[in-house]
C-alpha positions in Angstrom: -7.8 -10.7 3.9 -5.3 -7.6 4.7 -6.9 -4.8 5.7 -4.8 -2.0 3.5 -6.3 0.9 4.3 -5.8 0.3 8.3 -2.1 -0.7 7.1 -1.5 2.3 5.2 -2.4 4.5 8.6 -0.8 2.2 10.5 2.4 2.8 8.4 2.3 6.3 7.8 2.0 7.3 11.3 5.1 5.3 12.1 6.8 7.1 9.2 6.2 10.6 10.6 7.2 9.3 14.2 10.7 8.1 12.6 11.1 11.4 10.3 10.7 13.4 13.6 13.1 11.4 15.0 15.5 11.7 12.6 15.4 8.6 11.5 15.1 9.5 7.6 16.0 6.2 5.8 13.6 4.0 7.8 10.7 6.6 7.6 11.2 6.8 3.8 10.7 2.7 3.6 7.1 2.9 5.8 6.6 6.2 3.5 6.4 3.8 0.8 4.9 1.0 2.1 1.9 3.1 3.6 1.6 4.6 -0.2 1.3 1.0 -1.7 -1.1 0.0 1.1 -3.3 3.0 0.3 -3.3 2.7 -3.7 -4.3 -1.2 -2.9 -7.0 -0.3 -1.0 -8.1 2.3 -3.4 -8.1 -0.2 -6.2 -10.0 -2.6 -4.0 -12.3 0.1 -3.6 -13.0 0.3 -7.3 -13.2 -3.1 -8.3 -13.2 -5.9 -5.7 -12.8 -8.2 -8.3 -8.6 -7.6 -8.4 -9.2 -9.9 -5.0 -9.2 -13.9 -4.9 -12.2 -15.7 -3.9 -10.1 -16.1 -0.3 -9.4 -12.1 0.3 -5.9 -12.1 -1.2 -4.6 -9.4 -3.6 -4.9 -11.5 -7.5 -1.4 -12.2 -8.2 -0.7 -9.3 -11.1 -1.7 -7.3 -8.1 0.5 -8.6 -6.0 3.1 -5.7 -6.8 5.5 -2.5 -5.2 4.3 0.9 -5.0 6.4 1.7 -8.5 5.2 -1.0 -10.7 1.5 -1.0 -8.7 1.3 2.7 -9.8 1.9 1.8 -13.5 -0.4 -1.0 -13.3 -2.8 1.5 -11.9 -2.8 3.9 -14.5 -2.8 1.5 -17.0 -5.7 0.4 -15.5 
């Protein structure tokens, strides 16, 4: 099972290392990444059930940050 909140902070702090280092295009891809990680584990959060049997994400879950967020407020 992924552990997304621990991957969100895990990505986000890399993002803001690579922002301060000027390195904008590469800390704007683990900006987005930590985002999706977070809403997942938020979702988790409220209803375990969007996870298999096994710990993986249900496959409509299974989504980017843009379509995840739709999904999400759809929801």
């Amino acid at each position: 099972m992924s552990d997304f909140r621990d991957a969100a902070d895990r990505h986000w702090t890399d993002a803001h290392r690579l922002n301060l280092a000027q390195s904008h295009a590469n800390a704007d891809h683990l900006y987005g990444l930590a985002a999706e990680c977070a809403l997942k584990a938020v979702m988790i959060g409220l209803d375990p059930n969007i996870l298999t049997p096994s710990g993986d994400l249900q496959p409509a879950f299974r989504l980017h940050v843009d379509r995840l967020w739709t999904e999400f407020a759809a929801w």
